[in-house]
C-alpha positions as CSV (number, residue, x, y, z in Angstrom):
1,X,-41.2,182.2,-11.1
2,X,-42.3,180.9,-7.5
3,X,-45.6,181.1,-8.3
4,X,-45.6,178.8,-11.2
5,X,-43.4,176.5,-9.5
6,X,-46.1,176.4,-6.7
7,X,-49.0,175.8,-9.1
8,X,-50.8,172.3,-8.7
9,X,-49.3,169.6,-11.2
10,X,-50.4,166.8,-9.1
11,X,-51.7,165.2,-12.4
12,X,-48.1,165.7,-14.2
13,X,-45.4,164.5,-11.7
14,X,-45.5,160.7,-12.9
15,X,-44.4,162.3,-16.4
16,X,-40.5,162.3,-16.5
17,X,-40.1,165.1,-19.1
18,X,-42.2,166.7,-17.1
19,X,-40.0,166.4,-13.6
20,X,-37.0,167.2,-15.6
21,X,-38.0,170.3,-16.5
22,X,-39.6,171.0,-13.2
23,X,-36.4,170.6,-11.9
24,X,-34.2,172.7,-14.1
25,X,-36.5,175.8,-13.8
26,X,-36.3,175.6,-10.1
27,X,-32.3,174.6,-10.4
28,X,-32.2,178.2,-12.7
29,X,-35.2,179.8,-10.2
30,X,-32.3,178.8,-7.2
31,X,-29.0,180.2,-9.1
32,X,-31.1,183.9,-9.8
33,X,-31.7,183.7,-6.3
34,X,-28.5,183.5,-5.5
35,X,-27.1,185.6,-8.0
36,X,-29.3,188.4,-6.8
37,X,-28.1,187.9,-3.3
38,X,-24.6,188.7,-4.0
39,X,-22.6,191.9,-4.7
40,X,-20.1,192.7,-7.7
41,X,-17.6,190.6,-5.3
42,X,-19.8,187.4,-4.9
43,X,-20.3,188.0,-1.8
44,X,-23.4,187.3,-0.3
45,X,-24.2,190.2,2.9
46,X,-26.7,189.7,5.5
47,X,-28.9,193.0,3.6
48,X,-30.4,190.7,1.1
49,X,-32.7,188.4,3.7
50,X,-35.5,190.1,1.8
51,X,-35.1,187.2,-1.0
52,X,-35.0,184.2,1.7
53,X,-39.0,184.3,1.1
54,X,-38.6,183.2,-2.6
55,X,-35.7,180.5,-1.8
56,X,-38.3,178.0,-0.1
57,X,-40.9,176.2,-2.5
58,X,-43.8,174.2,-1.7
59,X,-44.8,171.9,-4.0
60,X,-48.3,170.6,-4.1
């Protein structure tokens, strides 16, 4: 899912249907991320840094 929100769509961000959904896959990209972080008590422990590298996108 990173990687498609990391693909070029320089020619699509003055679309607003576009940017909506941009923004609710990388809303539902964020809450996985976060989900997968946590434990069977919501807690989030420090043994899960692994997915810190998918947290940060860089849009282009």
């Amino acid at each position: 899912m990173k990687d498609v929100l990391e693909e070029d769509y320089s020619d699509l961000w003055h679309e607003s249907e576009f940017c909506l959904a941009f923004l609710a896959l990388q809303d539902e990209q964020q809450r996985f991320l976060r989900l997968s972080k946590s434990n069977s008590d919501g807690e989030n422990p420090r043994r899960f840094h692994w997915a810190n590298r998918y947290a940060k996108i860089h849009i282009k």
